[in-house]
N, C-alpha and C positions, 0 to 999 in steps of 0.2 A: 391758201393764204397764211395759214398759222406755219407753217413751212418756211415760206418769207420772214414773215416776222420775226420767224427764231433764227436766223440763219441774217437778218440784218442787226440782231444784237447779240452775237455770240462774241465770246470772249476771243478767240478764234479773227474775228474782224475789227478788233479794236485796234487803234493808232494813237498812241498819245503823244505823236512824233510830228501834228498835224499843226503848223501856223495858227493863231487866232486874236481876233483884235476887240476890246471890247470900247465903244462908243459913247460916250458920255452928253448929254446936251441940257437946255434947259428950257426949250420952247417947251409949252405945255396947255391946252382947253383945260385941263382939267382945276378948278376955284384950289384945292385943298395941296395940289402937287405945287403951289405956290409955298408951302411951308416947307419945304426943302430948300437946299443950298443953292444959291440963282447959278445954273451951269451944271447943276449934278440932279434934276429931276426925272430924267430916264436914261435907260440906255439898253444896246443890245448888242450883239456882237454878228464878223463876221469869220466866217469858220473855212477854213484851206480843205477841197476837195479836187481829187482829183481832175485837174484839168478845167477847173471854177472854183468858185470862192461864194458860199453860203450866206446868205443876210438872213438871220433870225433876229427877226424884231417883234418880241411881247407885245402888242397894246392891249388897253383896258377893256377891249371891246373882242379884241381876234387876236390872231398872231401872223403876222405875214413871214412865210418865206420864199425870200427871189435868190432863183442860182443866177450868178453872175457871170458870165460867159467870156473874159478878157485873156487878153495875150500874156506872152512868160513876163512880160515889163510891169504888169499892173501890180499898183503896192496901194491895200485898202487905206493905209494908216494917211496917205499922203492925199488919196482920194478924200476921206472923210472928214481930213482935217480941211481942206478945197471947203468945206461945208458946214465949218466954226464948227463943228465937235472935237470934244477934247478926246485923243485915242490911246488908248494904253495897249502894250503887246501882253497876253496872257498863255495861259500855261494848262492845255488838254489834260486832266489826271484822269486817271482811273478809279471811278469812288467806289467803295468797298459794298458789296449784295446785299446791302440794308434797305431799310425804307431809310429816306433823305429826312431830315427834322422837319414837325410839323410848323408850319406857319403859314401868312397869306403868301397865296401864289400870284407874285407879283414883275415888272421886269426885269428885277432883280434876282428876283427867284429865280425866274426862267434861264437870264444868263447864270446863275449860281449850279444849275443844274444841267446844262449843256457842258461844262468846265469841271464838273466835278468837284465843286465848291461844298463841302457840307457844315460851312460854318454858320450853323443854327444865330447866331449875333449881327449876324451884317444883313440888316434890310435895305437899310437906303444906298442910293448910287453913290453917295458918296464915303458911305464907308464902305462899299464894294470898289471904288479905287485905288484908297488905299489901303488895301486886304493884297489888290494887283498889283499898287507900287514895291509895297512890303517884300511883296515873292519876286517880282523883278530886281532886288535890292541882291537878296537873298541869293541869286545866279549870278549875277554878275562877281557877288563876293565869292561864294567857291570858284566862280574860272578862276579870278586872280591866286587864288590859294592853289590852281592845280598848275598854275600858268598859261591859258588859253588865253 
């Protein structure tokens, strides 16, 4: 078993080359995630794997993930937007062999830590959007600087 385990995170198998979309919404049971931005009280993302497409979604309680099993056509962002969530395209890194910042492990968290996110600052969804708009900003301006 520890064989696997090391051999499903070795550096060796990493892809930061891998599509991923992160989900934004604002339906919520929970009294106090009403103190958030109406639209920005959770979210999660879904991740490009070979041959599916990954739903990792945090909740308060579990974390579900469902592989998605769809044809070369299917595009999450057009699916999830079908579903009044707001969807942003994000950006796989590589984070560096540290412990990740302490704080609560939130869905925030969770997507912060699938992506490589180690911006210790950004708790709520909706400053994790635009942390993602920012770096989408950020690409689009070097293509045009390289001319793509």
């Amino acid at each position: 078993m520890r064989e696997m385990a090391s051999s499903a995170t070795s550096e060796d198998s990493y892809k930061s080359d891998r599509r991923a979309y992160v989900a934004f919404g604002g339906q919520t049971e929970l009294p106090w995630l009403r103190l958030l931005k109406q639209g920005f009280r959770h979210c999660f993302l879904v991740l490009e794997a070979p041959g599916c497409w990954i739903l990792h979604e945090p909740l308060s309680h579990r974390t579900e993930i469902t592989v998605i099993q769809a044809g070369d056509g299917f595009e999450p962002a057009v699916w999830l937007r079908h579903f009044d969530y707001t969807v942003i395209p994000a950006t796989v890194s590589k984070p560096p062999r540290t412990a990740a910042p302490w704080g609560p492990f939130t869905c925030v968290e969770a997507v912060k830590r699938v992506l490589g996110v180690r911006d210790g600052f950004i708790l709520t969804p909706w400053r994790l959007h635009e942390f993602l708009r920012e770096q989408n900003e950020k690409i689009v301006d070097s293509s045009n600087e390289i001319g793509l």
